[in-house]
C-alpha positions as CSV (number, residue, x, y, z in Angstrom):
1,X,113.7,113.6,-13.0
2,X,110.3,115.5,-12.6
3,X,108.6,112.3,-12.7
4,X,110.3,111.0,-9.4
5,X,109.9,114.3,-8.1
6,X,106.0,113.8,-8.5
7,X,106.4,110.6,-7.0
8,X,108.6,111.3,-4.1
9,X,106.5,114.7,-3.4
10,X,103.0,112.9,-3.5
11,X,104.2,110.3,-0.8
12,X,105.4,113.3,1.2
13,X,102.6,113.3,4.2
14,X,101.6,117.0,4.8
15,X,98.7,118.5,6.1
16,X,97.2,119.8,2.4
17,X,96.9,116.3,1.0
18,X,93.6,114.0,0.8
19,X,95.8,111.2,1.3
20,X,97.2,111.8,4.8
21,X,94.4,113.5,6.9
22,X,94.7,115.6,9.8
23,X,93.4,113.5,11.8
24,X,95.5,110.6,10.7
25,X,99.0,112.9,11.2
26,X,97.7,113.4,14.7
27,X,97.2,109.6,15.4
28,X,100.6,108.4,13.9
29,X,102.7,111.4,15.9
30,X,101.0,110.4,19.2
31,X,101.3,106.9,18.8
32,X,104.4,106.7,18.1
33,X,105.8,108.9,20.8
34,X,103.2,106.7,23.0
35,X,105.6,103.8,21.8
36,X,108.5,105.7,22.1
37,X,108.4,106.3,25.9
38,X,107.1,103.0,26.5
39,X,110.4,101.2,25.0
40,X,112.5,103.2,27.5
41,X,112.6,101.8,30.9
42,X,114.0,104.6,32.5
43,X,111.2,106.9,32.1
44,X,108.4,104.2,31.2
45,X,108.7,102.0,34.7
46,X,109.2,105.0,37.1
47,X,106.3,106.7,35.3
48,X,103.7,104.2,35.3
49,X,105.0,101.8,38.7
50,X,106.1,104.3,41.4
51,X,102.8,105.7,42.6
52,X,101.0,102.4,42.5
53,X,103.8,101.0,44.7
54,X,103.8,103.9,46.9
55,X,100.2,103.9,46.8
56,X,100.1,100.6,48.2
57,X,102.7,101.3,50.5
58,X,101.4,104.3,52.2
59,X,98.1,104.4,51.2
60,X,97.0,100.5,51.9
61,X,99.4,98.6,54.2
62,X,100.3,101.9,56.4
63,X,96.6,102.7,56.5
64,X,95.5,101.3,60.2
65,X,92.5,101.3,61.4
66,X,91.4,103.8,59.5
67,X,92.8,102.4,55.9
68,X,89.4,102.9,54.3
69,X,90.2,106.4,55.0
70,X,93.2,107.2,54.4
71,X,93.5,104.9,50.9
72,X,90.8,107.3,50.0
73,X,92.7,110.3,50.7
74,X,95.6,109.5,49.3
75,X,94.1,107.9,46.0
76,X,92.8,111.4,44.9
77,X,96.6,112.9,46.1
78,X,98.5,110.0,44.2
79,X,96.1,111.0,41.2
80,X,97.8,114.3,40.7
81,X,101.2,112.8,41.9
82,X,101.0,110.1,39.2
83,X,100.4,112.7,36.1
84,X,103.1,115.3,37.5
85,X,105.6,112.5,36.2
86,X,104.8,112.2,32.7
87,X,104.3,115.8,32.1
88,X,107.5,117.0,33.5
89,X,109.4,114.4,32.2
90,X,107.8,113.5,29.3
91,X,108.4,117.4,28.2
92,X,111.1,118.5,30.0
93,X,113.4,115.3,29.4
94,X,112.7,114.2,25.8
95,X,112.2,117.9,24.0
96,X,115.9,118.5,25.7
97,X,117.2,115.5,24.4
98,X,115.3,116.0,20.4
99,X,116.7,119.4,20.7
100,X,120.5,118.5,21.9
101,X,119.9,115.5,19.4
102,X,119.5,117.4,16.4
103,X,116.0,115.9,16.1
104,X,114.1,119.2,16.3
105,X,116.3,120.6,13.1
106,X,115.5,117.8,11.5
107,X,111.7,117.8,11.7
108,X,112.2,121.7,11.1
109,X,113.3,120.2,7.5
110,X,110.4,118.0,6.8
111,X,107.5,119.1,6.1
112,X,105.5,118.1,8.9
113,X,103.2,120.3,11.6
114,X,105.1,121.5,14.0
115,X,101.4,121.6,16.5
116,X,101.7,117.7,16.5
117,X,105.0,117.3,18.2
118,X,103.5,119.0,21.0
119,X,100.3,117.3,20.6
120,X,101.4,114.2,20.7
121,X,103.6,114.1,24.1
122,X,100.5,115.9,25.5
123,X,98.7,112.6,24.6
124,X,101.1,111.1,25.5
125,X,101.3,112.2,28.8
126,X,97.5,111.9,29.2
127,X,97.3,108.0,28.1
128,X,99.8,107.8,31.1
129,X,97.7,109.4,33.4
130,X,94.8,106.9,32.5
131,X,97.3,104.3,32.9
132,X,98.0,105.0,36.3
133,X,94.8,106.1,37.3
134,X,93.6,102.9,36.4
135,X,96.3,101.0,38.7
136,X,95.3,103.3,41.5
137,X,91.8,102.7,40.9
138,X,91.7,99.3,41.3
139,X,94.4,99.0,44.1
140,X,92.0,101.4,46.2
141,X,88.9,99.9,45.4
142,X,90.0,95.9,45.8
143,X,92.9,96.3,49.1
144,X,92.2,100.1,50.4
145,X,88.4,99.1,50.6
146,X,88.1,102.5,48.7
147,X,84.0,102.9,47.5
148,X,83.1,106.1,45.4
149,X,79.9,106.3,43.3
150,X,80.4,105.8,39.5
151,X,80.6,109.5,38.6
152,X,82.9,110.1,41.8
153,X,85.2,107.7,39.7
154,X,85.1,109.8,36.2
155,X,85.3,113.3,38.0
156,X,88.9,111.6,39.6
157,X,89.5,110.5,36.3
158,X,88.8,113.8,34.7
159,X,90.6,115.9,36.8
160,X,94.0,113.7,36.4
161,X,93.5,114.3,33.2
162,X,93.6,118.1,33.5
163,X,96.2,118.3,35.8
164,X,98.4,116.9,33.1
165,X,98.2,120.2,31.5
166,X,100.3,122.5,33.5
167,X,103.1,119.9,33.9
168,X,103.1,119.6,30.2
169,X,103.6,123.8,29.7
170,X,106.5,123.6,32.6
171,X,108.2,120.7,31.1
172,X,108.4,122.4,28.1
173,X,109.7,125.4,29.6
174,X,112.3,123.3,31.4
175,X,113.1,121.1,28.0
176,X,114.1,124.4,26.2
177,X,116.0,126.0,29.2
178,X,118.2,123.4,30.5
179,X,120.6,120.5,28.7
180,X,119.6,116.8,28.1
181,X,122.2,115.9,30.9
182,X,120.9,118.4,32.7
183,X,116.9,117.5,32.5
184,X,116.2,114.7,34.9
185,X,118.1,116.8,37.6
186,X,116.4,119.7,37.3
187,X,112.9,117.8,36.4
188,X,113.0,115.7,40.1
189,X,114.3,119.1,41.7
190,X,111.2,120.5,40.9
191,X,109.0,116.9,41.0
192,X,109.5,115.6,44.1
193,X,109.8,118.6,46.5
194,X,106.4,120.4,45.0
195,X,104.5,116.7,45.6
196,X,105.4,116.9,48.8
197,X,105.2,120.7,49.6
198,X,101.2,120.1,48.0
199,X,100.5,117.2,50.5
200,X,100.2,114.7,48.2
201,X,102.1,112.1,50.1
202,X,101.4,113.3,53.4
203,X,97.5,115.0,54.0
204,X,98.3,118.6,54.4
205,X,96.7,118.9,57.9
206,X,99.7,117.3,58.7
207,X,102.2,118.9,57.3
208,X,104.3,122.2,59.6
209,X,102.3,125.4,59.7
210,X,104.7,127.5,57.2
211,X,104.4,124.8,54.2
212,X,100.6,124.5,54.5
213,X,101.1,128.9,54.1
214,X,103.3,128.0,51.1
215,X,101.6,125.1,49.8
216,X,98.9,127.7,47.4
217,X,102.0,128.6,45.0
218,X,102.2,125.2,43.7
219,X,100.0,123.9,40.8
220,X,100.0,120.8,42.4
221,X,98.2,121.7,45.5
222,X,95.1,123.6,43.2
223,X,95.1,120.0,41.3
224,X,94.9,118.3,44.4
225,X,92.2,120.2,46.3
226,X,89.9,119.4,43.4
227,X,90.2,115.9,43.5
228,X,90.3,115.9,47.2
229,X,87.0,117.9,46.8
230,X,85.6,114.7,44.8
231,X,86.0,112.5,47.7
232,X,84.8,116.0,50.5
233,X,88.3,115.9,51.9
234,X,89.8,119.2,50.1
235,X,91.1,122.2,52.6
236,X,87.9,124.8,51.6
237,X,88.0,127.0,48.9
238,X,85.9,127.6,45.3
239,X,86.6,125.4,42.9
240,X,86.7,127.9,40.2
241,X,89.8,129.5,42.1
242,X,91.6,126.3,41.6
243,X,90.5,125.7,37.9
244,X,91.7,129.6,37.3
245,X,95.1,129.0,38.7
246,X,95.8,126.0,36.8
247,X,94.3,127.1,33.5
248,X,96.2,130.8,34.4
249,X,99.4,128.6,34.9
250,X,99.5,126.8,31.8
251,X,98.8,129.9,29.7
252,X,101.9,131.7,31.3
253,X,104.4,128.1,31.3
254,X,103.0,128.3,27.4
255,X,103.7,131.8,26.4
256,X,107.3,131.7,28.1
257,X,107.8,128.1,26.2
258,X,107.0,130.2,23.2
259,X,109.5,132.9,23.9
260,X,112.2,130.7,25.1
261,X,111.3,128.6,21.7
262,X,111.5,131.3,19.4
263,X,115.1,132.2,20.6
264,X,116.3,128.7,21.1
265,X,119.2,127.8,19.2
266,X,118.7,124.4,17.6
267,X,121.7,121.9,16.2
């Protein structure tokens, strides 16, 4: 009996053992969550098709005369628009369903670390982001006649990846608030309305006088004016105003995620 308890416990991966690195724990959780998401069509082909197709809807064939333009506007806005998806639903949708599931009480049995749950749908959400990036990218630059110099091109990239952040922390919040039926509801009742209320489909110039007065609560619209400020299109502003608000955004979505996890009742 002790001998398979040596055996069983020595091919238990945990964080103290030579045999299954940190590292390596990391890498397994995120890929398979990457490979999770991706076998479900409901969240995988919204995610990673809708704003390419409405990128080349709005942004290329509705562009005019002045498509050049306007594809380069709206590539930077689409950026933001295409990692808001991932994060909230990534978070918000799947941690509702694990916890509903009885997934969460289960990992709570193994031992496992509990940092590389979250990790890993933060990766997650960030190999996403390049994904779409990527499609965006190369739809601007081949029918939007988009041209950006090289590092114009990794500062877009970088700042989709950092807006993935704060939609991460408020998915999280909304995954341990609200019911896995519940979820995508509430998720495109908060999606859809801020992408449009931070003029990421339309250029906020455009938009009524009381939403452009509005449009600064949103983490979206700080996201947005940085990658718009890539391009020299963003609304004015310092950019350290809009890095503070997103970095003080996530700190608060992550401390009330903590509180609300800490009291969460798990099946």
């Amino acid at each position: 009996m002790n001998a398979l308890n040596d055996i069983r416990f020595s091919q238990t991966p945990n964080a103290a053992s030579p045999k299954y690195p940190l590292f390596h724990i990391y890498w397994t959780e995120a890929r398979l969550e990457l490979l999770r998401l991706l076998r479900l069509p409901s969240f995988a082909l919204p995610s990673l098709l809708f704003p390419a197709m409405f990128y080349l809807l709005f942004g290329v064939l509705m562009g005019g005369e002045n498509r050049r333009a306007f594809a380069t506007y709206l590539l930077a806005t689409y950026s933001i628009f295409g990692v808001m998806g991932p994060g909230l639903f990534g978070f918000g949708v799947s941690v509702a369903i694990d916890r509903e599931h009885g997934a969460l009480t289960w990992r709570r049995a193994l031992p496992s670390i509990a940092a590389a749950y979250f990790v890993a749908k933060m990766l997650m959400a960030m190999a996403f982001a390049v994904f779409i990036f990527v499609q965006l990218a190369l739809l601007g630059s081949t029918l939007g006649g988009v041209q950006l110099q090289a590092l114009q091109w990794l500062q877009l990239l970088g700042i989709s990846l950092l807006a993935a952040l704060p939609f991460c922390a408020l998915g999280l919040v909304i995954g341990t608030l609200v019911s896995a039926a519940a979820a995508p509801a509430v998720v495109n009742f908060i999606y859809l309305p801020m992408a449009f209320l931070s003029g990421l489909w339309i250029p906020i110039t455009m938009l009524p006088d009381f939403i452009k007065q509005l449009a600064p609560l949103w983490p979206s619209y700080h996201a947005a004016q940085l990658a718009l400020r890539v391009i020299g299109q963003d609304s004015g502003g310092a950019p350290w105003l809009h890095f503070t608000y997103l970095i003080g955004f996530s700190l608060i979505m992550l401390w009330l995620a903590t509180l609300l996890w800490s009291r969460m009742k798990l099946k």
